[in-house]
VEXBA-955015 format. One record per residue (C-alpha): residue in one letter; residue number from 0; x, z, y. Coordinates in Angstrom, 3 decimals. Each point is the difference from the previous one (the first is absolute). Example, Ala and Ser with C-alpha at 12.3 -4.5 7.8 and 13.67 -1.06 7.14 Angstrom:
VEXBA-955015
 r   k        X        Z        Y
 A   0   12.300    7.800   -4.500
 S   1    1.370   -0.660    3.440
END
This chain:
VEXBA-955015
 r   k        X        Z        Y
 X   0   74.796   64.406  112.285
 X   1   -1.008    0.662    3.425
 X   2    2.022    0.810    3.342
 X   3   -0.301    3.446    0.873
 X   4    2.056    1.589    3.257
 X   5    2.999    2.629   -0.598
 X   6   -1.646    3.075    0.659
 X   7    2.650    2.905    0.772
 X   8   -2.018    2.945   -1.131
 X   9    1.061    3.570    0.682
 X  10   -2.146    3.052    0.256
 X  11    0.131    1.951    2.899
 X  12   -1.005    3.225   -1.864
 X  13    3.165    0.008   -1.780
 X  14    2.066    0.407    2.946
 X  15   -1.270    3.785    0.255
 X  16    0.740    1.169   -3.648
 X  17    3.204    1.613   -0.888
 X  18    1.612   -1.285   -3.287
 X  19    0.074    2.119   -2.885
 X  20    4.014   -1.156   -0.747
 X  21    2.338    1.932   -1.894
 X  22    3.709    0.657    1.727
 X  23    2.504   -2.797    0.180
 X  24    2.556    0.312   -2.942
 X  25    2.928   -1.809    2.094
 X  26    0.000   -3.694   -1.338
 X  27    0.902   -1.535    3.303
 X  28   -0.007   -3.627   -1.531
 X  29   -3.643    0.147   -0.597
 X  30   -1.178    1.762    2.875
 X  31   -1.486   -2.118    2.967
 X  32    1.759    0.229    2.993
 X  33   -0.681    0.181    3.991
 X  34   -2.859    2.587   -0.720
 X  35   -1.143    1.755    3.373
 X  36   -0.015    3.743   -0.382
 X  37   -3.463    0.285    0.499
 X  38   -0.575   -1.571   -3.384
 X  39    1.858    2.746   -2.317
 X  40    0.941   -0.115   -3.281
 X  41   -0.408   -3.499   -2.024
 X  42   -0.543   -0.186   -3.562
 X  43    2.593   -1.280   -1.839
 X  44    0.692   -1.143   -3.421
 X  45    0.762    3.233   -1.929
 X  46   -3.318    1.476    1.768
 X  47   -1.783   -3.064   -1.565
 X  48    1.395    0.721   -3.648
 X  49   -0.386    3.725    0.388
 X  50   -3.971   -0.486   -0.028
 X  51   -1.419    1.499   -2.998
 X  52   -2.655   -2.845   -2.583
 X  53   -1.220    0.373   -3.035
 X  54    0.456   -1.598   -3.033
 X  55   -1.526   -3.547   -0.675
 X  56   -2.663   -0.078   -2.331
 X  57    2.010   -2.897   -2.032
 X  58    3.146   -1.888   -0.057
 X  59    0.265   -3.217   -1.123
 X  60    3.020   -2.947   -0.582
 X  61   -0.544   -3.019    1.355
 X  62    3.778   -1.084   -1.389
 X  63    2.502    1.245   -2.146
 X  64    2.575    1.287    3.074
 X  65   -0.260    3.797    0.484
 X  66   -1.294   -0.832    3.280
 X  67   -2.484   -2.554   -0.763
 X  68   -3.004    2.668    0.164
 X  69   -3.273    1.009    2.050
 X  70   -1.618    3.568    0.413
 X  71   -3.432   -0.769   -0.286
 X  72   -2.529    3.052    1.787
 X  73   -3.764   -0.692   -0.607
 X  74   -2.617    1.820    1.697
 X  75   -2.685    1.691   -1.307
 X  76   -3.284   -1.602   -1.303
 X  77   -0.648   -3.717   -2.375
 X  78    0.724   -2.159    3.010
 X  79    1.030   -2.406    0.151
 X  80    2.739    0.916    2.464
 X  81    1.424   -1.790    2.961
 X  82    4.065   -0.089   -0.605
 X  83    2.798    0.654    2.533
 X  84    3.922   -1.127   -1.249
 X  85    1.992    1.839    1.404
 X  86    3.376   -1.242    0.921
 X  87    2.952    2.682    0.740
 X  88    3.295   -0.337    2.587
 X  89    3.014    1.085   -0.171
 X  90    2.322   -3.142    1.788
 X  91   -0.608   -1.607   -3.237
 X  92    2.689    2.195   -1.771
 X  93   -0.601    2.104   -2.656
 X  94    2.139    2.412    0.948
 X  95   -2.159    0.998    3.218
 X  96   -3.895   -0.005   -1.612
 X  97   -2.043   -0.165   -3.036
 X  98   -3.995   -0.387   -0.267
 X  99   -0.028    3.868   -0.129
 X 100    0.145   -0.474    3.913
 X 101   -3.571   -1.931    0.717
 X 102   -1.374    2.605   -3.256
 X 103   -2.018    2.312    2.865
 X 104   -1.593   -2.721    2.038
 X 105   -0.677   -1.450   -4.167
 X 106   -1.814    3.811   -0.220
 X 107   -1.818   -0.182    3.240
 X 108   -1.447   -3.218   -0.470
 X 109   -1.244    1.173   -3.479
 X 110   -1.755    2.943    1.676
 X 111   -1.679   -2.289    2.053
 X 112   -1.083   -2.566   -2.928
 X 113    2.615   -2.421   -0.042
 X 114    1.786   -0.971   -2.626
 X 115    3.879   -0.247    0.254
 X 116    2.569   -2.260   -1.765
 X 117    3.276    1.325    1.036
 X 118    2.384   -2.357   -1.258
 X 119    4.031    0.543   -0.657
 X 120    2.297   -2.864    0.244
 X 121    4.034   -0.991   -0.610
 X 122    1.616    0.478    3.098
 X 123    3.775   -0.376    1.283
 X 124    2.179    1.939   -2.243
 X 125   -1.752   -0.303   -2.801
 X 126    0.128   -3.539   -2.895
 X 127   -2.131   -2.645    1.364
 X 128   -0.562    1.593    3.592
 X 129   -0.211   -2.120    2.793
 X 130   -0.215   -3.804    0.040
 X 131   -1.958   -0.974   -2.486
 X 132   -1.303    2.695   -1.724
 X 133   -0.816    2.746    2.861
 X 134   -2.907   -2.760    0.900
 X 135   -0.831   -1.112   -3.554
 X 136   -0.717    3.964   -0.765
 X 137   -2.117    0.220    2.542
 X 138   -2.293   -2.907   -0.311
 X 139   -0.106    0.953   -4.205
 X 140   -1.223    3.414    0.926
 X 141   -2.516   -1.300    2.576
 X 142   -1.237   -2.458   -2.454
 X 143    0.368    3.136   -3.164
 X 144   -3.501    1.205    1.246
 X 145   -1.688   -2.565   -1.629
 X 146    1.184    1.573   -3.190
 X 147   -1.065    3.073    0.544
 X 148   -2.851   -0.732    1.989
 X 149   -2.898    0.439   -2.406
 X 150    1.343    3.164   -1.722
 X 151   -0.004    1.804    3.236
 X 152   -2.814   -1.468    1.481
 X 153    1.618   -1.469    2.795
 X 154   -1.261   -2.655    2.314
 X 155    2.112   -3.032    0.845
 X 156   -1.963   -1.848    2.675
 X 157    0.598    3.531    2.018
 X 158    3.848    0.153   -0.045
 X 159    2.076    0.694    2.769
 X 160    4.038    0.266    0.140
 X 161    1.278    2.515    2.542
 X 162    4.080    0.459    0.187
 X 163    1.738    2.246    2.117
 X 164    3.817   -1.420    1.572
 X 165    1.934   -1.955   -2.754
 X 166   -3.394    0.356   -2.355
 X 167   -2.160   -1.881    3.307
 X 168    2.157   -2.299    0.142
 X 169   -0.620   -0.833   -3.638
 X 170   -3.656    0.482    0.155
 X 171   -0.579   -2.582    2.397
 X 172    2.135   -2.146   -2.074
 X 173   -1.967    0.983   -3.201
 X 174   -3.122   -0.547    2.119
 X 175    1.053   -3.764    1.133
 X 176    2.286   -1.024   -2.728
 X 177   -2.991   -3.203   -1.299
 X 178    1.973   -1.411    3.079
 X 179    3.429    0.202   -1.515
 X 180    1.234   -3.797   -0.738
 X 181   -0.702   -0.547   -4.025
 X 182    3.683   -0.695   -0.106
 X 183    1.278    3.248    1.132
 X 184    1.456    2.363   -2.393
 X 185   -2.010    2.396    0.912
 X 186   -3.230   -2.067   -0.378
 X 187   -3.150    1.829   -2.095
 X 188   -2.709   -1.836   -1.178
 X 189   -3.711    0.654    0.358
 X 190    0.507    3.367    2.085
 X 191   -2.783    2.837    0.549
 X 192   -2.019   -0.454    2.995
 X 193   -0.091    2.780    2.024
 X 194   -2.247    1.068    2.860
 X 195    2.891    0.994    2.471
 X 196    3.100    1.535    0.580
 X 197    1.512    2.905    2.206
 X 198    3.889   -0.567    1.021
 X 199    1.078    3.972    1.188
 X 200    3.071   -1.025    1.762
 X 201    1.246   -2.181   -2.332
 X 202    2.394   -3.623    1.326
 X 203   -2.372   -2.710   -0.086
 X 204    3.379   -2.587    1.407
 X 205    3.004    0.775   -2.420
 X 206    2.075   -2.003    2.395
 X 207   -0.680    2.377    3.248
 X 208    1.272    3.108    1.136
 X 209    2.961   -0.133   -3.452
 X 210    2.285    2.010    1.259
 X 211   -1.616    3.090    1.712
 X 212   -2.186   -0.147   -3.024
 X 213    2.668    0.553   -2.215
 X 214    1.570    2.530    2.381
 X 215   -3.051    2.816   -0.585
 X 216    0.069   -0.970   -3.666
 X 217    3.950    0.545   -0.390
 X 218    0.673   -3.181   -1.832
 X 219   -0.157   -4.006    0.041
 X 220   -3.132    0.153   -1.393
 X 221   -1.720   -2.753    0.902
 X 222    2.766   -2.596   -0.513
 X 223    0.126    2.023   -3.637
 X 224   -3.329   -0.432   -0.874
 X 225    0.427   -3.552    0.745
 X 226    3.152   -0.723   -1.469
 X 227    1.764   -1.233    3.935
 X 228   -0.832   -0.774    3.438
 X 229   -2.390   -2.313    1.463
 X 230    2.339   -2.597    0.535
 X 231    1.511    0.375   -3.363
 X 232   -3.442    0.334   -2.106
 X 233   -2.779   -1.164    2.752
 X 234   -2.515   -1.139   -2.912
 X 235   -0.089    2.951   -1.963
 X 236   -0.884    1.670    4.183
 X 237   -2.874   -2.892    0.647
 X 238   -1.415    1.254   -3.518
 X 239    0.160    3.586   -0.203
 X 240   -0.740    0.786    3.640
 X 241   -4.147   -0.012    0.924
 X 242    0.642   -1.793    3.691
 X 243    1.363   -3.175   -1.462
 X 244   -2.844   -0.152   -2.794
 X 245   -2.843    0.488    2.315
 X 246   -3.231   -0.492   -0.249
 X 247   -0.528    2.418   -2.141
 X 248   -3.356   -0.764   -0.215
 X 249   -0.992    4.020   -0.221
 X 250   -0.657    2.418    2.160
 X 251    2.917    2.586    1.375
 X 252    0.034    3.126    1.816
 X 253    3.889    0.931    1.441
 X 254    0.449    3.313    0.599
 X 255    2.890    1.925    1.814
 X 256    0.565    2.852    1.895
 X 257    0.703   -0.123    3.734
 X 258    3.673    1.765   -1.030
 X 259    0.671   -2.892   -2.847
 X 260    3.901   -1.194   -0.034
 X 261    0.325   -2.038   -3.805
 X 262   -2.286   -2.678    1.431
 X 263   -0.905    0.614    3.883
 X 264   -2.672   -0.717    1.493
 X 265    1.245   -3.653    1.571
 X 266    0.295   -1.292   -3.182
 X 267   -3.197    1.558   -1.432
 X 268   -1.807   -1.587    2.819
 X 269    2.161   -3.316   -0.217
 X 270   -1.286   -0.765   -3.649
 X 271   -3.495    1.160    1.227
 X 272   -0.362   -2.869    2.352
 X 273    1.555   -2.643   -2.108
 X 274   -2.683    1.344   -3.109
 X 275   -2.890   -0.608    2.414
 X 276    1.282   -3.276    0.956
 X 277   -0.017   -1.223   -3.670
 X 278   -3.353    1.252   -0.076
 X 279    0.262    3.192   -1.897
 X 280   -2.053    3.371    0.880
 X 281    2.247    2.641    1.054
 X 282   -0.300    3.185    1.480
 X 283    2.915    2.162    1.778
 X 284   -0.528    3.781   -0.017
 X 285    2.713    2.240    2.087
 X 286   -0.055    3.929   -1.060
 X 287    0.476    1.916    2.810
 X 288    2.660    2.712   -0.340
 X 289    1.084   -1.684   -3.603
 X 290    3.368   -0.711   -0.924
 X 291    0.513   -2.178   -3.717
 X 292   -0.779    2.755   -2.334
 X 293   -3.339    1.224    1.421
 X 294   -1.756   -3.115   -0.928
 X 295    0.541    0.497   -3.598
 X 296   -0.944    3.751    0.417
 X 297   -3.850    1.164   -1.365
 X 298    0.582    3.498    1.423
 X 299    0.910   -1.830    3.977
 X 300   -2.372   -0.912    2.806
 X 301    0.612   -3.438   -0.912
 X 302   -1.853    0.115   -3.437
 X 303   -3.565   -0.548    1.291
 X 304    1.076   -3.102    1.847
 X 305    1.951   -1.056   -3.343
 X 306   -2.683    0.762   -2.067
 X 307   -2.845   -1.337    2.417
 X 308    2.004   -3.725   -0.667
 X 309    0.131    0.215   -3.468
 X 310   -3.747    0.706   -0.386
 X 311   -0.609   -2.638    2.411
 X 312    1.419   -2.801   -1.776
 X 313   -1.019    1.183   -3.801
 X 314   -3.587   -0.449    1.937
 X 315    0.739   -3.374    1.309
 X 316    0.732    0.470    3.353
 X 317    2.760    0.823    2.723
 X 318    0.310    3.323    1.421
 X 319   -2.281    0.080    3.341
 X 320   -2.519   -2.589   -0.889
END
């Protein structure tokens, strides 16, 4: 795969519009901080889950766990369809999220043609969450399309993963995991290829920024999921985080908002560089005005940018070119 240069890509025309967000409910711990006045109100995650979606058109197991399961929306027409899996947040607890939260972008993107795998997963708190099997679900749900594939007319060579804070984090991984060492635990053969992947704010270096993450998330989350520290665990880190697998060897758009606090812009930026130095094609897009939720919001100014990158890499190509 080519070179390409990091491209920071914001749109100026966003700057002016206001964003359509509801009033903050009080959650302090996952509210970004150090907001100027000037920027008002920022979405946060009770404004997110408060967004009304439809039902999915089907619901299918791809396990026998209660949250081994995908919401499947199709478009209109034979297709086939390009697919988008959609990966949900939530600090990787079940407690804080379910795939209810990523259901409106799921019904936006079928309004626009798209179809949309959003995909559930055993989290922290629940049998089986975290090290191994948080991973494991996600790469059997990814790899789940190919069963249902050709009785929804889908189209696997146009597949795209997009995950939104805890769930980018895991898309990336889904999206890279062929370079997980075969004798990791958390090793999966023969994975789908997919065109590309979106990370909306999700940690792409488990080992950075620890404890302020786990601050705004209101537990030990990461050294949960993981089952200890760096120091005490540091393989199960170098295989589950995206910087220490890299290449990738696919493209990847990062987006965050210019008011993002679970993974600021420094480190963002930091695995950014280090990705184009391996040789990977990566673009970094900044939201004006955004804050962590926004990205993950069809009905906010940021949508059309979101959007914009997904349709770009279904069609083979990075935003902008």
């Amino acid at each position: 795969m080519s070179r390409m240069p990091t491209i920071r890509w914001v749109w100026a025309a966003m700057v002016a519009q206001s964003l359509a967000l509801a009033a903050a409910c009080g959650d302090t711990k996952a509210t970004p901080r150090n907001v100027p006045a000037s920027v008002g109100t920022l979405m946060t995650p009770q404004d997110l889950q408060a967004l009304p979606s439809q039902a999915p058109d089907q619901r299918a197991a791809y396990g026998e766990d209660s949250s081994q399961y995908g919401e499947l929306r199709v478009p209109a027409g034979r297709g086939p369809h390009p697919v988008v899996v959609l990966v949900h947040g939530g600090c990787f607890k079940a407690a804080y999220a379910t795939a209810r939260d990523l259901a409106p972008m799921g019904d936006a993107l079928k309004a626009d043609g798209i179809a949309t795998w959003n995909i559930e997963y055993r989290r922290l708190g629940q049998a089986g969450g975290g090290w191994t099997g948080t991973y494991l679900d996600v790469g059997r749900a990814v790899d789940h399309l190919r069963a249902i594939a050709g009785k929804y007319s889908l189209d696997l060579g146009r597949v795209v993963l997009v995950g939104h804070s805890a769930g980018g984090h895991l898309a990336v991984w889904a999206a890279g995991r062929a370079r997980v060492p075969a004798s990791s635990p958390v090793y999966m053969t023969d994975p789908l290829p997919v065109r590309g992947v979106i990370d909306l704010a999700g940690p792409l270096d488990l080992t950075a920024h620890i404890p302020e993450y786990e601050r705004l998330c209101g537990d030990t989350v990461i050294t949960a999921l993981m089952g200890g520290s760096p120091g005490a665990v540091p393989g199960r880190y170098a295989q589950a985080s995206p910087i220490k697998l890299l290449p990738l060897g696919i493209p990847q758009v990062l987006v965050i908002g210019e008011h993002e606090d679970f993974v600021p812009r420094p480190f963002v930026e930091a695995y950014t560089q280090a990705a184009v130095r391996a040789g990977d094609i990566v673009r970094l897009v900044v939201i004006p005005h955004a804050g962590h939720f926004e990205i993950a919001s069809p009905r906010s100014p940021a949508w059309p940018i979101v959007e914009a990158a997904i349709r770009s890499l279904l069609d083979g190509r990075l935003p902008g070119t």
